[in-house]
Each structure stands twice: as C-alpha cells, then as structure tokens.
N, C-alpha and C positions, 0 to 999 in steps of 0.2 A: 635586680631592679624591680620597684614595685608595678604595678600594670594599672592601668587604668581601667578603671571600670564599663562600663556601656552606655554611663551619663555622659561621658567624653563624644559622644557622637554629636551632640547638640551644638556645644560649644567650637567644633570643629567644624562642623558645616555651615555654620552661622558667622564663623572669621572667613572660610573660603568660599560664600556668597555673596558677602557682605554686607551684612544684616546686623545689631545688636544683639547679645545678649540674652535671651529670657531671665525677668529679674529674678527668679531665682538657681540661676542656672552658677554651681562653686565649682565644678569639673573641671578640670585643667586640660585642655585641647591635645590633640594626639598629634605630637612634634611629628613623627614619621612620614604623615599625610600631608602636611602642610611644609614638609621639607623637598617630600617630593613634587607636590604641586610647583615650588620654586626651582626647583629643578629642572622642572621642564619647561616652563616658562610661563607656567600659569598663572594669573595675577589674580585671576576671578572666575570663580564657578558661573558657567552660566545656566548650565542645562544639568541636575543632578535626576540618578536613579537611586533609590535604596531599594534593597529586595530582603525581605523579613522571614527567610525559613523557620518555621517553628521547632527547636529542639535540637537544632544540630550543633553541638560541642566538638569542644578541640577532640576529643577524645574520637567521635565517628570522624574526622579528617586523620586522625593518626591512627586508626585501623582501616580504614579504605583508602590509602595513598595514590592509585591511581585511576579513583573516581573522580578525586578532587583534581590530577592534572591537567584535565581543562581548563578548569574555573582558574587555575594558576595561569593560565596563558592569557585569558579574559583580565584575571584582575592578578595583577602579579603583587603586589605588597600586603601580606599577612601581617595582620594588627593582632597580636596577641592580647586579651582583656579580661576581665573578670565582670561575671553577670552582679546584679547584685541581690540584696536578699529580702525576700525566702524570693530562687527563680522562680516563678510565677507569670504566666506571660502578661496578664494587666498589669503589674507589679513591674516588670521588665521594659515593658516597652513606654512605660509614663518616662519611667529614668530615663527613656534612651533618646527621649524625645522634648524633654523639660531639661536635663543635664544638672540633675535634684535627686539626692536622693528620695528612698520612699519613705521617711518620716518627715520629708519635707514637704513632695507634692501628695502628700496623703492617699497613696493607694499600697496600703502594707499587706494584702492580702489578696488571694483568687478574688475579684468582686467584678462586674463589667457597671460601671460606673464611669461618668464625665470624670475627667483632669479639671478641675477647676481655675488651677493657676497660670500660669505665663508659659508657652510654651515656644518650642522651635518654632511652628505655625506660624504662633502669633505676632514672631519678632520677625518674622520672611513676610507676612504681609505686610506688615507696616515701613517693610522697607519695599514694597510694590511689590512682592513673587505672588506670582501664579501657583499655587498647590492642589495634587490631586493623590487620592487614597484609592487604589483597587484593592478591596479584600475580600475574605468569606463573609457573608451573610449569617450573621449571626454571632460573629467572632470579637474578642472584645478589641480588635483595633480600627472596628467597624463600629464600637461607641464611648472610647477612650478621649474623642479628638472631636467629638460633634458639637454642635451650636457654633461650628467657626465658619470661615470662609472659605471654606474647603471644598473640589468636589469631590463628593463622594462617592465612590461607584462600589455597593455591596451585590458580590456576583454568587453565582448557584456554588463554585465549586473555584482547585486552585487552577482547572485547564481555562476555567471563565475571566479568572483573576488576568492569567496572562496573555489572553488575548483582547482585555479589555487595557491591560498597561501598554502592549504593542499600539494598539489604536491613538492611543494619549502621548508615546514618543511620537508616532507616524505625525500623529497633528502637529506637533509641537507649537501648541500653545499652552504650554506649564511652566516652569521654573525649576521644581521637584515635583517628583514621581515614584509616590511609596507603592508597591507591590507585598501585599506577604501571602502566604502560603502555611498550611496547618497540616497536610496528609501526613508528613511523618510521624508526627505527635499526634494526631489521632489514632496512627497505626502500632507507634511504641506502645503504648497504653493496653492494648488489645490484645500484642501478640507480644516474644521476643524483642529486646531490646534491636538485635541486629538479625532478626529474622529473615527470610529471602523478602518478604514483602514490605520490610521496614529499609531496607538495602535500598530495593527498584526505587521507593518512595524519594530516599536521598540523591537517587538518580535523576527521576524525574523534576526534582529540587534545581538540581544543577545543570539539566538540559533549559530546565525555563529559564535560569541566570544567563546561560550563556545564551540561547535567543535575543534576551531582553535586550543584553550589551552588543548584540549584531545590531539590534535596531538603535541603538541608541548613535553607535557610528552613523549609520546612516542618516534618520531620522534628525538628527544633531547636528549633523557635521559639519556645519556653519558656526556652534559652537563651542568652546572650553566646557567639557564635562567629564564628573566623576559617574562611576558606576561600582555602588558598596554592594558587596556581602551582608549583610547586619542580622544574624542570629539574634535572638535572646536570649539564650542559655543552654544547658545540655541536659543530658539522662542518664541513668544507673540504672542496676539492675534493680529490681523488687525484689529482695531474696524470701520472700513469704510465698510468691506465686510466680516468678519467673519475669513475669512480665514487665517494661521500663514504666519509670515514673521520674519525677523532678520534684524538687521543693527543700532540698538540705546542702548546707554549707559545705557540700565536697566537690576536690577537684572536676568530677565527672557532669556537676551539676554547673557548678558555676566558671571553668572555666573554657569559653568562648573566641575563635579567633575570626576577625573578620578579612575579606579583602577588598582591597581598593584596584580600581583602574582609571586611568588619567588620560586624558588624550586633548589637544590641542586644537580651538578651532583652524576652520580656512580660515586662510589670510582675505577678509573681505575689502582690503585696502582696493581703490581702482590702480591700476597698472598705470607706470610711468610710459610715456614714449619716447 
C-alpha cells in the first residue's frame, strides 16, 4: 500500500477540526486517524497538540524499540509516511503544514524563508481557532509560518519550548498547539548518528511528548483532543565522516512514522434529575 506522505497532516487536521482546506492543499487525509477518531466517538477536534522532533525516523523507532514504548502508550496509533523531498526541515514542515507539495508551496531547498501561500493556519483561523507555535529561536519553524495570526513564542532552547507549550495547554486558550524541538538533529550532525548523546537526546524527545500529553489530559479535559507525534523526516549515516546527516531519497531519510492519541471530552452536558 502506498503511504502517504507528511502533506497529509494538513488535510487531516483540517477535516478533524473543522476547518477548510488550504487552497492548495492535494494530500489525501490519513483514513486511520480519522477512522479512529469515529471510533471513539469523536466528531470534532477541539483542543489539538502537534510535537515536531527534528530527525527522528522509522528507522531510530526500529532500533530503540523500548524508548518508544512509552510514547506507544501516550499515542498508541502509528502512521506510517513518507517525508518528502530533499528531507529538509523548511522543506518538510511547509508540506506538513500547507498539505502541498514543495514545488508547490515553493520551499524546495534548506532556506528559512515565509510560506507564502494558504496554509493549515490560515484555514483554522478563518474558521475562528486560536493558534500558538513554541519553538527554537532561530529555527526555521520559528519563520516558515510568520506574518499570521499566530502566537509566537521563540524560546532559548527545547527544555524552554516545553515549558512554554505546558503553560499554553495549562491556559487553554488555543485550539492548536505546535511544539518542535531540534536537539537530536543538532546532535546527529555533530557526533554518531546513534551515539549515547544522540540516544539521551531522543529520550529527552519522548519524555517532553509524553509530559505534554499528561498535560493536555488535564489541561484539556473538558475537551475532544488529539495529541501527534509529527517528525519531519529521518537520518543516515555520513559514510565520509561518520557522522548523521539528511537530504537523500533513502528509506532512512524519508521514511517517518508518527503517532496519534485521542481522548474524548467530559460530558459537559447538565445532569438529568
């Protein structure tokens, strides 16, 4: 079966918050997500997380199998997908976020550059959501998404990210709630692909996910929300110096699995007597 790519996130959380479209959003919605949301009885996103680790592929979940059995307990449905090309994380997270590829929304290359065109954002506000972005300071998903209506919040580092996302479920006043996070792919880059320090890093990854979605229970739990996974793509080894890198059409680079968790608001019906 072919997989869908990471443009499919758009188009998915845009049907299960119920929002339009971005106009150029061709990506065909992720059945699994929205099968299980009717499953449970879900009609409507009200309250979404997305959490954007930088760099982590199927490939580091299928050599650290019980890092990830956490995050399996947090978000138990793995979306199997495909990044798209060249991985590149401006490059990755326009697709992921417009549901376009990148000869569409025009970010074909490393550049930190505005998205010009229609985006998720832009079709959640206009259906009234609330949106907020915690990222690195200086990272490009910190000015991929700018000149909207967004809050922005560009923090020192990813321990700032997540305690500035905690604060923003704690409030809840958003709708979505993007978090990303860059240490592992600053540290692939620098040392061993799965060095002890690029390991902790994915750790660290997955202790901030499964935080976030304790708080989002809480925080939330008045109502219907998702809590994703959302990688952008993966890494290989650099066979010249050892060390990881991304940018090539191989399974290790582009293929990405995310996960989803669902949970149902309180019934804030008044009681019968």
């Amino acid at each position: 079966m072919k997989r869908h790519t990471i443009a499919s996130v758009t188009p998915t959380l845009a049907a299960l918050m119920g929002a339009g479209q971005p106009d150029l959003s061709t990506a065909a919605p992720i059945e699994s997500l929205l099968d299980r949301a009717g499953r449970e009885g879900i009609d409507l996103i009200e309250r979404c997380l997305v959490y954007c680790p930088d760099a982590i592929g199927t490939a580091a979940v299928a050599e650290n199998p019980s890092l990830f059995e956490p995050l399996r307990k947090a978000a138990p449905l793995g979306i199997p997908l495909l990044s798209v090309f060249p991985p590149k994380t401006p490059v990755c997270f326009a697709s992921m976020f417009t549901g376009a590829p990148p000869e569409v929304h025009g970010i074909r290359r490393y550049e930190q550059k505005v998205v010009e065109c229609d985006t998720l954002f832009d079709s959640l506000i206009r259906a009234g959501k609330r949106i907020a972005i915690s990222t690195v300071r200086g990272s490009s998903m910190g000015v991929l998404f700018g000149g909207r209506r967004i809050d922005l919040f560009s923090e020192a580092g990813d321990k700032e990210v997540t305690a500035r996302a905690l604060e923003l479920v704690e409030a809840d006043r958003h709708d979505l709630v993007i978090a990303y996070h860059q240490e592992y792919d600053d540290i692939l880059h620098k040392t061993a692909l799965r060095s002890a320090e690029a390991v902790a890093a994915i750790e660290r990854h997955l202790r901030a996910f499964e935080r976030l979605a304790e708080a989002c229970h809480s925080g939330w739990s008045r109502h219907a929300r998702l809590m994703l996974f959302a990688p952008d793509h993966g890494a290989h080894v650099d066979k010249a110096n050892g060390t990881g890198d991304h940018g090539e059409n191989i399974p290790e680079d582009m293929e990405v699995t995310h996960f989803a968790g669902l949970a149902a608001g309180v019934d804030r019906r008044p009681q019968q007597s």
